[in-house]
C-alpha positions, 0 to 999 in steps of 0.5 A, spaced: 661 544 767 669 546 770 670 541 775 672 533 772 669 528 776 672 521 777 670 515 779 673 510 784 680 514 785 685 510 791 684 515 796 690 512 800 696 516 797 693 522 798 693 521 806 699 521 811 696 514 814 697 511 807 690 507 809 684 506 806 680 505 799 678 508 793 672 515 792 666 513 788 667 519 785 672 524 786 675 531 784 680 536 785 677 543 787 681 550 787 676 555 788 670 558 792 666 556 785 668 550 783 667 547 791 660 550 790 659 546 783 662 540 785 657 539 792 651 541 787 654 536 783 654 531 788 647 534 791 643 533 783 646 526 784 644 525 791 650 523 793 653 524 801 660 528 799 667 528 804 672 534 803 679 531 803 685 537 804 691 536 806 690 528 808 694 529 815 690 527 821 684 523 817 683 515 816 680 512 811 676 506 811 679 500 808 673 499 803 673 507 801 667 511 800 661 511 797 661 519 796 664 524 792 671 526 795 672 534 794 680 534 794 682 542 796 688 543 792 693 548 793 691 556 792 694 561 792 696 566 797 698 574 798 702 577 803 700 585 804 704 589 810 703 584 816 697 580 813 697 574 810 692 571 806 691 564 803 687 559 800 684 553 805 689 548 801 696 552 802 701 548 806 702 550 813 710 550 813 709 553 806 707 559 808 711 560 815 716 559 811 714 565 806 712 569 811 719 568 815 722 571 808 718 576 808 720 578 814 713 576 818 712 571 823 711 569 831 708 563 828 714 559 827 713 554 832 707 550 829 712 549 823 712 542 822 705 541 822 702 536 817 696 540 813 694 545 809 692 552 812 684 550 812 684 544 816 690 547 821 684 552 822 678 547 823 682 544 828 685 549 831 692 547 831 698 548 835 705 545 838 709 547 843 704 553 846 703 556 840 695 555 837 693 558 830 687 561 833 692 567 835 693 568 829 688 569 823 683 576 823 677 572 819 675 567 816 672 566 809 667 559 810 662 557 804 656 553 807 655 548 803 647 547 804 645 554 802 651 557 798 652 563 803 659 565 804 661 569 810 667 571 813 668 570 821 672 574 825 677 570 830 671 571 836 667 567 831 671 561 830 670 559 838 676 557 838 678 553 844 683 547 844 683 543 837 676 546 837 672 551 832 666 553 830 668 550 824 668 543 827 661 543 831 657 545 824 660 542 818 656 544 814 661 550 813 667 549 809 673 554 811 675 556 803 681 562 805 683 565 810 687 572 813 691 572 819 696 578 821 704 577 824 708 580 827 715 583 824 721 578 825 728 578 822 729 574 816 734 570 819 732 569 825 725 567 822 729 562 818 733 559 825 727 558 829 722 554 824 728 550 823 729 549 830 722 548 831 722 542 826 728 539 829 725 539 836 719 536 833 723 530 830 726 529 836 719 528 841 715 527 835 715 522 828 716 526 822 715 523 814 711 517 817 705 513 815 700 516 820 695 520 823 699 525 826 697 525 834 691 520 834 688 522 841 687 529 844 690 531 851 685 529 856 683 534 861 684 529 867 683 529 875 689 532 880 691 526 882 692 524 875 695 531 874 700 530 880 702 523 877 704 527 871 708 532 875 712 528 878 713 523 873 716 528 868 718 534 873 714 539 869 707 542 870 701 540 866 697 545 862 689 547 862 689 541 866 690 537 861 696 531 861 699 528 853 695 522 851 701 519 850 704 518 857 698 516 859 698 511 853 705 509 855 705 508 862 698 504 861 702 499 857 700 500 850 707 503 846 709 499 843 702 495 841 701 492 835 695 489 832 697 486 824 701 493 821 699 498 825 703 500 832 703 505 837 709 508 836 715 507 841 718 514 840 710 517 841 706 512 842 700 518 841 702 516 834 699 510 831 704 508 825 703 504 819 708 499 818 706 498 812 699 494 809 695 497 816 689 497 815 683 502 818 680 496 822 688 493 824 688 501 827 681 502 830 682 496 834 689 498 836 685 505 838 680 502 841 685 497 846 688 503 848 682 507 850 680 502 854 687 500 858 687 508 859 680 508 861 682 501 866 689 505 869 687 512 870 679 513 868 681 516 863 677 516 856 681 518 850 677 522 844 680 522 837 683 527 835 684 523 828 678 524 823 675 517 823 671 518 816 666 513 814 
């Protein structure tokens, strides 16, 4: 056997929440094979198996994880003319940053998402009117209850908003990816992933205990969407209104249950203020919902992974 299983692994460290218990069973991965032998590894044991990557926009719970955990550690990745190709664990900003200096880009506006490209990809991320799915070719995916390997073309990843094929069948596990960019100057690559950040610092949080956006933008009623409208002089898109205003004017920013807060720059950010734990954050999720739903009828979905 080529992989290491270890027992009773602290998963918190690797999360940007900082929350939660130990993996029963753990292992780092890097390549197609060693996935494909570390899930028959839990299949023989008949265990249930988790894949971890990046640790952004995950909760895990406080008593960890009767699984094995499939760490995703970071791959390599290959620039040929303007195509880009990248294992599912590289770092989002790494490669934007790579490319730019390659002079490559048009993706500079998701610098600063937190993640690996693998999971940017299964949730279809995106920031300031920029989604990934604009970006990638194929797909490669392995599926982990019959080993087949694929490669998806974009109009197979039924992209929508932080939504993908990969979302709906799990089964299937995003193992490297190709997307095609467009050419940039180096330099103005360089200024525009840095601006792209500081704008992100200025409406977001950076470096904080969290999940990232906790919820998703909800489609919402016209009604709503003029409150919006009126209230921050600006049009509302896809029909959608942020989850964080509609946390903030229900009342809830600033909410706290034990250590964990909706934040006060962003309240769609739930923040670890330190020794939160996954019950002090589900609740705190679940009052908000509800305060939401009682102020606008509106019902807030996840876009955190609750995992369990």
């Amino acid at each position: 056997m080529t992989i290491s299983i270890q027992e009773n692994v602290p998963l918190a460290p690797l999360t940007t929440f900082k929350i939660g218990g130990p993996a029963k069973y753990f292992v780092d991965v890097r390549t197609e094979d060693e996935m494909r032998e570390a899930i028959l590894w839990a299949k023989g044991k008949e265990i249930a198996f988790v894949i971890l990557s990046g640790g952004s926009n995950i909760l895990v719970p406080d008593k960890g994880l009767n699984k094995l955990v499939i760490h995703m550690t970071k791959g390599a990745f290959a620039i040929s003319e303007r195509v880009l190709e990248a294992d599912a664990g590289c770092n989002l900003l790494e490669l934007i940053r790579a490319a730019s200096e390659k002079n490559l880009g048009g993706w500079e506006k998701l610098a600063g998402i937190p993640g690996t490209i693998g999971g940017a990809m299964r949730g279809n991320a995106g920031a300031f009117g920029t989604e990934i799915k604009d970006f990638p070719i194929k797909v490669r995916a392995l599926n982990s209850a019959t080993a087949e390997i694929r490669e998806f073309p974009n109009a197979g990843c039924d992209f929508s908003y932080r939504h993908s094929f990969f979302k709906d069948n799990p089964e299937w596990i995003i193992t490297n990816v190709a997307i095609e960019l467009r050419g940039v100057d180096s330099s103005d690559g360089s200024r525009l992933i840095e601006e792209t950040i500081a704008e992100r610092e200025k409406r977001h949080l950076q470096n904080v205990r969290a999940a990232g956006s906790y919820f998703m933008n909800p489609v919402v009623s016209r009604e709503v969407q003029e409150l919006f409208e009126t209230d921050q002089n600006q049009k509302s898109r896809e029909n959608r209104v942020p989850a964080g205003w509609l946390i903030d004017k229900a009342g809830m920013k600033g909410v706290k249950i034990g250590g964990a807060i909706a934040s006060l720059q962003h309240p769609n950010y739930i923040v670890n203020e330190g020794g939160a734990t996954a019950r002090e954050v589900k609740q705190l999720a679940e009052d908000i919902k509800k305060a939401v739903e009682v102020k606008f009828g509106v019902q807030l979905k996840e876009e955190a992974v609750i995992l369990s």
